[in-house]
C-alpha positions as CSV (number, residue, x, y, z in Angstrom):
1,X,-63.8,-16.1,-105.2
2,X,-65.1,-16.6,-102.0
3,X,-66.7,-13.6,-99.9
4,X,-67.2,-15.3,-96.4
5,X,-69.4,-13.6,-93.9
6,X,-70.3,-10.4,-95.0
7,X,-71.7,-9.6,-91.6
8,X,-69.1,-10.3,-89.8
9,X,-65.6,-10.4,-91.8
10,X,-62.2,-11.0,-90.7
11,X,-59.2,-8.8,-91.7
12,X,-55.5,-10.1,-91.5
13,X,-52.7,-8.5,-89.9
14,X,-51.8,-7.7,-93.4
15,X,-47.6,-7.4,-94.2
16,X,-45.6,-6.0,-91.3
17,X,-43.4,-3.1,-92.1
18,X,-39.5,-3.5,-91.7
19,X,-37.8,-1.9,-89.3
20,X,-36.5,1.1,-90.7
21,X,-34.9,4.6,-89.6
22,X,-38.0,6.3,-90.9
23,X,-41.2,4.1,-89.6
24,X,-43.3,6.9,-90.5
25,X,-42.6,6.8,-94.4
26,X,-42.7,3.0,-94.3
27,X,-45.9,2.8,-92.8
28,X,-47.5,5.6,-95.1
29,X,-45.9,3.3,-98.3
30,X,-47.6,0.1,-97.0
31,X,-50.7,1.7,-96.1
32,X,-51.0,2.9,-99.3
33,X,-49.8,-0.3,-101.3
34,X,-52.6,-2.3,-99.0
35,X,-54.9,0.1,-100.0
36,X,-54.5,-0.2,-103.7
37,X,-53.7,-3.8,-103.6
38,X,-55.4,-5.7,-100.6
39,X,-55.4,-9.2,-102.2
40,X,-52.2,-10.9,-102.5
41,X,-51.7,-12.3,-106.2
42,X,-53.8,-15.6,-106.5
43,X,-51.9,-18.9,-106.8
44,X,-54.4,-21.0,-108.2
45,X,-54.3,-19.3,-111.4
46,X,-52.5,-22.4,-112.4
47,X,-51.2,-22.6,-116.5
48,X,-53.4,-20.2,-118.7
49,X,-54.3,-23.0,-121.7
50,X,-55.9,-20.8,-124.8
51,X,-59.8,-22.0,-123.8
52,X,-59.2,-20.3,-120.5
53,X,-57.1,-17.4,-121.5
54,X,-59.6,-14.6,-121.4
55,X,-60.5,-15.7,-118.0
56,X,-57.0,-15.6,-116.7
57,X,-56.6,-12.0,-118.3
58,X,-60.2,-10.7,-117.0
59,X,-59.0,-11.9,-113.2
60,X,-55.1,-10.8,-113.5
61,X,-57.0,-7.4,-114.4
62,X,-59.1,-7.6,-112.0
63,X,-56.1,-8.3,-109.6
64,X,-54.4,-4.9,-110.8
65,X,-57.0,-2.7,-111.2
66,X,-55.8,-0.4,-108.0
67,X,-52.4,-0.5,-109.9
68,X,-54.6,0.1,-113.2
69,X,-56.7,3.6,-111.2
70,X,-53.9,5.0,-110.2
71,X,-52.0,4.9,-113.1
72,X,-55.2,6.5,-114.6
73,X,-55.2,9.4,-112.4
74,X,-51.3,10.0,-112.7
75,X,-51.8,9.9,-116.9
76,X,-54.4,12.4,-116.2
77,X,-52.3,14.5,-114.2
78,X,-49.5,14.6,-116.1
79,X,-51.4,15.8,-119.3
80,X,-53.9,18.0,-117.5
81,X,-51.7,19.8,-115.4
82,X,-49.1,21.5,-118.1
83,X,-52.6,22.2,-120.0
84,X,-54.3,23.9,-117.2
85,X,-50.9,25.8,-116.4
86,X,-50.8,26.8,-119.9
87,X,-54.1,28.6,-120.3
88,X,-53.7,30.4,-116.8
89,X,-50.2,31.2,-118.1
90,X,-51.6,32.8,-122.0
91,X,-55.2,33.2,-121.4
92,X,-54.8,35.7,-117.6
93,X,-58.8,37.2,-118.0
């Protein structure tokens, strides 16, 4: 992976948002799917062979780990939340 200059770097126009009867919720979905994801998926991955298989698994995680957080936080969420609800709900000190 290549970094570039640090000091100075150089963001892309990223992906233009269709047009669309509601621009406001399509730029709110792309904001958020370039926030999670900024990379675009790799190509030279080229044909995982079994010597270089834990490499291609430890960068196509590496490639969904905003995917990978998220899904985190909404696992959490979904758990904690009917918890939570239920103490205030039997437990009103």
């Amino acid at each position: 992976m290549e970094l570039g200059n640090i000091s100075q770097p150089v963001y892309g126009p990223g992906p233009q948002a269709p047009g669309s009867s509601t621009p406001g919720l399509v730029g709110m979905v792309h904001g958020f799917l370039q926030l999670v994801q900024p990379n675009a998926l790799p190509i030279a991955f080229g044909a995982p062979v079994l010597c270089c298989l834990s490499f291609f698994l430890s960068q196509l995680l590496l490639y969904e780990l905003g995917f990978l957080v998220c899904m985190a936080i909404g696992l959490l969420f979904i758990i904690l939340l009917p918890l939570v609800g239920c103490c205030f709900c039997c437990c009103r000190c």
